[in-house]
N, C-alpha and C positions, 0 to 999 in steps of 0.2 A: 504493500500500500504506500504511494507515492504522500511523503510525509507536506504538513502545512506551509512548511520553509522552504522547501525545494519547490509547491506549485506560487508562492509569491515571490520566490527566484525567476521562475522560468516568467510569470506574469511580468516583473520588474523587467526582464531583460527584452518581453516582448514592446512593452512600451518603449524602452530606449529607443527599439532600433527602428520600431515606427515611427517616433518623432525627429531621430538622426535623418532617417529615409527623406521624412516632409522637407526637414530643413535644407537637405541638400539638394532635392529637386527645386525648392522655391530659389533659395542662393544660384543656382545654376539658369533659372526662367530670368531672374533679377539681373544676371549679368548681359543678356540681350543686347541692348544698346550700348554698354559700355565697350563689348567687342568689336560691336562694329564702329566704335568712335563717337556715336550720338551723343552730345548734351542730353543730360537727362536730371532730375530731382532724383535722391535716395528712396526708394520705392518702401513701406512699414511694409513689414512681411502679413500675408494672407489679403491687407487690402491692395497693396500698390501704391499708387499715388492719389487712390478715393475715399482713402480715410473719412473726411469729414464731413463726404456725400454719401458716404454707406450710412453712417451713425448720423443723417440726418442734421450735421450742424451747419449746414448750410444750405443754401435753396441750388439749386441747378445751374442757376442764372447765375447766379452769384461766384460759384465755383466752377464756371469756365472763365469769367470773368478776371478771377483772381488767377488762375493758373497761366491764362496768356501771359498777363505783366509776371509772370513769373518766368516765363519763358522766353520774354521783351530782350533783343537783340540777338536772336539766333532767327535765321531763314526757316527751322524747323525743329522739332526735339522730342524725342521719346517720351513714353508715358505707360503706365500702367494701369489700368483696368484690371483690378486683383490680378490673376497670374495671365493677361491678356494685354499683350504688346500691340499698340496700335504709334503711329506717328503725328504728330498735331504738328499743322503747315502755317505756320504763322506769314511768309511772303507771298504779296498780292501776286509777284508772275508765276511762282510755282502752282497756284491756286488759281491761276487761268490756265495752266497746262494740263492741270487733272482734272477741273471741268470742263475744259471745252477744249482745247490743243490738242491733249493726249485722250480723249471722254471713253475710246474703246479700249484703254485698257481699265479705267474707274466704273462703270457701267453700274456696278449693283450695290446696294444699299447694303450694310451692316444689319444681318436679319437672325435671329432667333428663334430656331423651327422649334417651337415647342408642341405638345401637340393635343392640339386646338381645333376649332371648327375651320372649314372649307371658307369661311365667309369673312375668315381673317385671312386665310394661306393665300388666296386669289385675288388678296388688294392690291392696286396697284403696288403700291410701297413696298410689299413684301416681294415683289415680282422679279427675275433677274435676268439677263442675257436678252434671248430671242423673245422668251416669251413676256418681259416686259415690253421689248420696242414695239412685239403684236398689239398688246395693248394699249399701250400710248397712242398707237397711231388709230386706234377704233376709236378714244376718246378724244382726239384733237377736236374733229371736226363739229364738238358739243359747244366750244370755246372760242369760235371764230368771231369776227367785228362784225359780222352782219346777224350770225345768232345773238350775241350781246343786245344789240341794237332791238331786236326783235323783243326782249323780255325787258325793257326801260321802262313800257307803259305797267308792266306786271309789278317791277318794281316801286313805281309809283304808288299803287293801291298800297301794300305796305307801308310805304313812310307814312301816307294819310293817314294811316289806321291808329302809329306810331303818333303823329303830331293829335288828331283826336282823343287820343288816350291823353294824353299830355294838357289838353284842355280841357276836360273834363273831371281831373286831378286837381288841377292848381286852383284851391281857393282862394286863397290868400297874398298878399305882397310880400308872406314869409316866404313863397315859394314851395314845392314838393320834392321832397328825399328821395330818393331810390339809388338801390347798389346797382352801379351800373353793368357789369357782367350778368348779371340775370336778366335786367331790361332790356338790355343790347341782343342776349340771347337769344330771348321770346323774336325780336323782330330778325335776327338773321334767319333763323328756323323758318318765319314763313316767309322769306324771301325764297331759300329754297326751294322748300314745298311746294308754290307758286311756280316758280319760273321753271324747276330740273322735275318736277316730278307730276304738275298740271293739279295740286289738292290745293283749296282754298282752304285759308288760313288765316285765323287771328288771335294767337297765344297769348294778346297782351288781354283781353278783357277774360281769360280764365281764370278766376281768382288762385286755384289751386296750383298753378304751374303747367297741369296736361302734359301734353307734349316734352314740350321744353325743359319740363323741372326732369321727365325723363333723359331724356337727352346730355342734359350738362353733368350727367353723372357717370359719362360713360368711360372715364379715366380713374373714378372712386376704385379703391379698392380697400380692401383689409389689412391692417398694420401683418398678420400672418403673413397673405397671399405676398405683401411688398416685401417680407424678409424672405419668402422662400423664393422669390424673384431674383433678388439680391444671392443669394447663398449659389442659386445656380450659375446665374451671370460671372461671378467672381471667382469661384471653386470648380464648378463640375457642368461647365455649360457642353460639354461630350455627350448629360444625358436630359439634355431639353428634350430631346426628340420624344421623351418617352413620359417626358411631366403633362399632366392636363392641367397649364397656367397659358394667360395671355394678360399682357399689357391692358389689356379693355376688358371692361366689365362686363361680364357675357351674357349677363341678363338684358343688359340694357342693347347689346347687338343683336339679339334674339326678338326685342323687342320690337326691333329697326326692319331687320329681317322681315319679321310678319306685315309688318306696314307697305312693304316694297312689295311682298307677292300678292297683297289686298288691291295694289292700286294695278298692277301687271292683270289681276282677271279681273277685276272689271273692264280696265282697256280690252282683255282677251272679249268678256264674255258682248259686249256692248259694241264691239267695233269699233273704238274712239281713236283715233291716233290723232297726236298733236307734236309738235315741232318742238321739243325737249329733248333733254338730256336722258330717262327714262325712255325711250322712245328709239333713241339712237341706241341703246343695249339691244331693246325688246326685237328691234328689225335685224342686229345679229345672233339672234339666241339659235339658240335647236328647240326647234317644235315638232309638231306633225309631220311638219313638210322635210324631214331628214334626206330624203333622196333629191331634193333640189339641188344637182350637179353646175351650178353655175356657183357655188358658195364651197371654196375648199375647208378642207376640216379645220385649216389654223383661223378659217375665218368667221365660222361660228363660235356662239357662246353657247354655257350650259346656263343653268339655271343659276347654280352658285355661286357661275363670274359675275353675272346680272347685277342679285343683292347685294356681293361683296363691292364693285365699283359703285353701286347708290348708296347704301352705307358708307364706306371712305369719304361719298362728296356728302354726305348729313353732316358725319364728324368733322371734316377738316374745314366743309366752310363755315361749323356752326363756331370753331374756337378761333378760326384766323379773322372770320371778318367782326365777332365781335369784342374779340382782344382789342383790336385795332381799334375800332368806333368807342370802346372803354376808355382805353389811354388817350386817345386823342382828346375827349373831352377834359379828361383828369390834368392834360397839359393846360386846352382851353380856360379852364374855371382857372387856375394858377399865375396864368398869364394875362389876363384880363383886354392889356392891350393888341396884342395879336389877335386877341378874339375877335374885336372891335374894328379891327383893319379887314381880317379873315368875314366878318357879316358885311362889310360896306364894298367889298367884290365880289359878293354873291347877291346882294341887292341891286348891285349897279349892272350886271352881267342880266341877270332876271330882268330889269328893267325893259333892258334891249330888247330880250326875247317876250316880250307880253306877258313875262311873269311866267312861262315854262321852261320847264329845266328840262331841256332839248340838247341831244349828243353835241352840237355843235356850241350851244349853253357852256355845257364843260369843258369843251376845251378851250374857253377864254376865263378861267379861273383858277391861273398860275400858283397863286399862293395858299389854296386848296391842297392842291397837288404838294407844293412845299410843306405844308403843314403835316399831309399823312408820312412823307416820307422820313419827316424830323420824329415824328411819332413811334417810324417804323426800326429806324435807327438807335432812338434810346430804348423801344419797351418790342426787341423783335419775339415773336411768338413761341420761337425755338432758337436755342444760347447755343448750338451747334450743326455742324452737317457733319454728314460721315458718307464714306464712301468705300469700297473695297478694291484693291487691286485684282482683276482678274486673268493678271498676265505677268510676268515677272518686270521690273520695271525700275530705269534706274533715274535716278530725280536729276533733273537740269543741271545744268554746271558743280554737277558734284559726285563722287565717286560712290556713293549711297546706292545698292540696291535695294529696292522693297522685293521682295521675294512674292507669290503667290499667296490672295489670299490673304495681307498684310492689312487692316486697318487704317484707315486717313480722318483723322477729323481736322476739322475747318470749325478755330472756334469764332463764329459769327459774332457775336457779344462784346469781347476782346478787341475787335477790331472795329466794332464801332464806337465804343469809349478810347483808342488811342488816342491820346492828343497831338499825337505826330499826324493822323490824317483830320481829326475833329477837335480844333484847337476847345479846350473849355469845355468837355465832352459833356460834361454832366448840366450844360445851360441849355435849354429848349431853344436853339435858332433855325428856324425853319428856310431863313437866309444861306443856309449850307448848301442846298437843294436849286440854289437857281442855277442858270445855266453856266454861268462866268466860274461858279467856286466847284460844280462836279466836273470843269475841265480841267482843276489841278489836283486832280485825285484820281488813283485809278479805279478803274468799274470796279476792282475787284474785293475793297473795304467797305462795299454795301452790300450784305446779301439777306434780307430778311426772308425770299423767298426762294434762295438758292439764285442757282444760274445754269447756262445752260442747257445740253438736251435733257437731264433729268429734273428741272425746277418746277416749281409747282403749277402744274396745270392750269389748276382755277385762280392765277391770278389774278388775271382782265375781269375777271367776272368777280372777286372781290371786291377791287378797287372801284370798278366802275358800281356796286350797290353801295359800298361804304361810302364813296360820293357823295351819292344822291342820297342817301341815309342823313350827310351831315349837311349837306344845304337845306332841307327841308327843316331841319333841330335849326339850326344860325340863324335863318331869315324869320323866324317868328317868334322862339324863346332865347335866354341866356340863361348862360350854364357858370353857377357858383358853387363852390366846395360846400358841403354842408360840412354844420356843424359838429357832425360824430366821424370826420375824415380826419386822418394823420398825416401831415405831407412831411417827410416824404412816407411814401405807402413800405408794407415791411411784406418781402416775397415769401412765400408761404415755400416751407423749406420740404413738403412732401409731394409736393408735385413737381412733375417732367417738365409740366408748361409754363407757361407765364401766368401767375396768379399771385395778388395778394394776399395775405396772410389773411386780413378783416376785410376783406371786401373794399371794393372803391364806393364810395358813398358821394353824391354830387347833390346839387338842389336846381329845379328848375324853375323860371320864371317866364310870365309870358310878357312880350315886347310889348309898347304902347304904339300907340300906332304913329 
């Protein structure tokens, strides 16, 4: 009988040499960049260099933010993602060569197969090689100047609904409260709805939320689920493939789901087609008609790609355009005078046009445009890009290969607080933005919605509703901080996205005439 000393000998000696073991694989993952010569920070063993983004002591934003100036005077520099080596490209040419110079071999997004629904795996975003560009290229044509144009008057119905709510509210000369990511919400949701998917919509008179309250929840998750997110991401992402986690809250994509096949039969069962975004999936799906030889197989959709692409455009346009129209205001109420300039070229612009905000309207309202993109630059909606080498690859004027496979982030955030390209980054000058000051800067220290072939689709179609979202607010209310607002705002350290900690709280008023 094997005595009690000799099994906490053999026990003791198993731990040593499983924790010599760890030690010496992590020390040997650690030495990575230092072989190959990279600058790099000393990596804390298990997290890397995300110490204080693992353990939540900082927001996302904040902690790309701080790692650039940390990395401020190197062209590029290693980094760690617990025992996951990626490279952060801090100079603007090398970061036009891997979006757009070099794009075939950066192609595919940093993606995490864990494993999850069909209606995640088949978003664009997750999508890589070929069968992304299939993709991309069935959804361009939902994004063009003439469809844009086509959904102005749809958009219009929402802002009015928006500015009626808004006067219906305001009793008083104190003005009305409201946190603005939830109100901003309610009205991007039925922009969507309206224009990509043909469902009337008006989320702001539901007192409960409806929709929307659903909706803006679809990044919540469980302090659980976000450690064991964490714990895989950083230790054992070899066995994502085999975890049931995702990024998004499955209920709430579930919920999305059923919406998109609700409104798909009725078009089926009614014969309705209308000239959207929905619309432009449903005429590539697989239906019935499967032996229609004039449509090769890469060029139909299943059912799953369908939801999965109308899902993607619910969530991303519900958080990009109403991020944007959030901040923007939260600068306006702050700045009072810019406000004041920003209403008297949208009244004077309206004037011309009979008081319609007509495509050609917009584009004689310069400082519109300057305002979002000052907006877009201090509060961008995502603090990074990333991208993957698909090819082996050696970086510009330098003897550095990325190997296959190798991670790139592009910290966006970092490079629009430089005060090398944005003197005084941290001052709201929407003056940055005119034409004279973006020709002493390169394109490539603005990227709030990436760039190049893989940048975000829906941009035109944000900006052009965020627009007309904020001349409809300008030309009849003014927008002041209320009184339960902290400026400046404090980033809420548990989310991926942009989000304050308490919410942005504004007060609105109605104009005199």
């Amino acid at each position: 009988m094997i005595s009690k000393e000799t099994i906490f000998l053999y026990t003791t000696c198993a731990i040593v040499v499983l924790f010599t073991a760890v030690y010496l694989y992590y020390r040997n993952i650690y030495s990575y960049w230092k072989k190959l010569g990279v600058y790099h920070l000393e990596p804390t063993f298990f997290f890397g260099n995300a110490k204080e983004r693992v353990l939540f002591k900082k927001s996302f934003h904040e902690f790309h933010r701080d790692m650039y100036f940390k990395f401020k005077g190197h062209r590029y520099a290693g980094y760690y993602l617990g025992r996951r080596a990626s490279l952060v490209i801090l100079d603007p040419e090398i970061i036009k060569c891997i979006m757009i110079k070099d794009f075939n071999h950066f192609t595919d997004r940093q993606t995490m197969r864990f494993r999850t629904s069909e209606y995640i795996t088949q978003m664009l975003i997750n999508l890589k090689g070929s069968k992304w560009k299939r993709m991309r290229g069935q959804l361009t044509p939902a994004f063009t100047s003439g469809k844009l144009r086509t959904m102005e008057h749809l958009v219009d119905v929402c802002c009015n609904n928006m500015s009626d709510f808004l006067n219906e509210n305001i009793k008083s000369e104190q003005g009305y409260d409201l946190e603005m990511k939830d109100f901003f919400g309610k009205f991007t949701l039925d922009v969507i709805a309206t224009c990509a998917f043909g469902v009337e919509s008006n989320s702001l008179k539901d007192v409960n939320g409806g929709f929307a309250s659903r909706v803006s929840k679809f990044a919540s998750l469980s302090i659980m689920k976000r450690l064991t997110l964490y714990i895989v991401l950083l230790f054992m992402p070899g066995i994502a493939r085999f975890v049931p986690l995702s990024f998004f809250n499955m209920e709430v994509i579930q919920f999305l789901a059923n919406v998109i096949k609700e409104a798909k039969k009725y078009r089926q069962s009614t014969g309705q087609k209308r000239n959207d975004f929905l619309q432009l999936l449903l005429d590539s799906e697989t239906d019935s008609d499967k032996n229609d030889k004039t449509k090769s197989k890469e060029d139909v959709l299943t059912e799953a790609q369908v939801v999965a692409q109308s899902v993607l455009f619910l969530i991303a346009g519900f958080e990009t355009s109403s991020t944007l129209l959030t901040f923007t205001c939260y600068e306006l109420a702050i700045n009072q005078t810019i406000q004041d300039n920003l209403r008297e070229e949208i009244c004077s612009v309206l004037k011309r046009f009979n008081g319609k905000c007509t495509y050609e309207a917009m584009q004689e309202m310069p400082l519109l445009d300057m305002v979002l993109m000052e907006t877009l630059r201090m509060h961008p909606p995502v603090a990074q890009l990333e991208r993957v080498s698909t090819q082996d690859y050696t970086l510009p004027d330098s003897n550095l290969l990325l190997k296959k496979g190798m991670p790139v982030q592009i910290p966006v955030i970092g490079l629009h607080y430089d005060p090398e390209y944005y003197p005084d980054p941290y001052k709201f000058e929407p003056n940055r933005f005119s034409p004279e000051e973006k020709a002493k800067r390169s394109h490539y220290v603005f990227l709030p919605f990436g760039t190049g072939p893989r940048n975000c689709i829906g941009l035109r179609f944000a900006l052009m509703s965020t627009k007309r979202g904020m001349v409809h607010l300008l030309k009849d209310f003014s927008i002041n901080l209320s009184k339960e607002m902290t400026v400046p705002y404090e980033y809420s350290k548990h989310s991926m996205l942009l989000k304050a900690k308490d919410g942005i709280r504004l007060s609105f008023n109605k104009l005199s005439a």
